[in-house]
N, C-alpha and C positions, 0 to 999 in steps of 0.2 A: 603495244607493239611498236607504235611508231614512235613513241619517247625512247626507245633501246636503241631503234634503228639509227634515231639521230645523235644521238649519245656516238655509239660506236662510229658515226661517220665524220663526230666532229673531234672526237679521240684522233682518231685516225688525223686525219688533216692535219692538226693540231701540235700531236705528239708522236708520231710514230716517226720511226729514225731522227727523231734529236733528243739526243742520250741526257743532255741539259734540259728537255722538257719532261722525259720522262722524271726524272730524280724531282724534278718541281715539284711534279705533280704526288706520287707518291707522298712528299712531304707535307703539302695543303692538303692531300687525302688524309694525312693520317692527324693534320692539325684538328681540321673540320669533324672527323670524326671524335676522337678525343680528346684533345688538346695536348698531345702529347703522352699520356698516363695510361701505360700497361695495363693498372688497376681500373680502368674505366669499364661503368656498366650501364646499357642504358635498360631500365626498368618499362619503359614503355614499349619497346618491341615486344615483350613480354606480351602483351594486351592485342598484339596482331597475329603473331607468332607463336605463343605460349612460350619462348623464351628469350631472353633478355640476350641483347647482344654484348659481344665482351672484346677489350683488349682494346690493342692499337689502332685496330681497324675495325671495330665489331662487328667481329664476326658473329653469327648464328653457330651454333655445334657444331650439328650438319655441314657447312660449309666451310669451319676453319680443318673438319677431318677430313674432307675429300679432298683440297687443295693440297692439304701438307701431305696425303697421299699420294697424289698426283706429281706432285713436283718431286717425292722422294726427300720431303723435309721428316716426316716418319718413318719409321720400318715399315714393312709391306707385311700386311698380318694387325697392325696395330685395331684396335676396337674404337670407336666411338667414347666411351669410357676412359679407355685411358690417355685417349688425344685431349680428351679434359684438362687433363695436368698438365699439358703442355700450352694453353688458349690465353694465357694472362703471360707468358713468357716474351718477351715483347722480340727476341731473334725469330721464333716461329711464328709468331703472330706475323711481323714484319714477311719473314719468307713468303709464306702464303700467300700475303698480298701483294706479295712484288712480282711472285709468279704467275699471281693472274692479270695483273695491270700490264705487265709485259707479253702476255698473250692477246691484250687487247679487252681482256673482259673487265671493263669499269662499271659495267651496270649493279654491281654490286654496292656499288658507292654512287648510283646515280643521285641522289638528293643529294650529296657535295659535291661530286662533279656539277652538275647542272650550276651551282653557286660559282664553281672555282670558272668556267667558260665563261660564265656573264659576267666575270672583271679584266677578259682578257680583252 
């Protein structure tokens, strides 16, 4: 609880209102998580999670369909199932994560955030 707390406080401080620190950061988020590559899978969340996370920003299932829900990067109505076919697409991959990074919520990416703050 208190690695979130300080996450979010050092986001905040850090990146909140400079539009140039946001777009940084998103891009070292999306480096550090994939290196770039849509088609990226990490096989070991699997072994924490039961499933593997995916995309630009690996995401879990769960959490690339609630966000593209939430933000209206999906139809309202879409299932779990078929937000699947959209998780390797790297425009919704990307939306998802830009609309939560801009909300503030990087604990999703706390283990490369925490790397991308210790070189600032």
């Amino acid at each position: 609880m208190k690695s979130t707390l300080l996450i979010g406080l050092l986001f905040f401080l850090f990146f909140i209102g400079n539009a140039n620190a946001q777009v940084d950061l998103k891009a070292e988020i999306q480096w550090c998580e994939s290196q770039d590559r849509a088609d990226a899978i990490n096989w070991n969340d699997a072994k924490i999670t039961g499933s593997p996370s995916r995309g630009l920003y690996q995401f879990q299932p769960r959490t690339f369909w609630l966000a593209a829900l939430r933000y209206k990067i999906l139809p309202e109505g879409t299932t779990l199932k078929e937000a699947m076919k959209y998780i390797f697409r790297p425009e919704y991959n990307a939306a998802a994560a830009h609309g939560l990074i801009d909300d503030g919520e990087v604990w999703h990416w706390k283990n490369c955030v925490n790397k991308i703050l210790a070189f600032r």
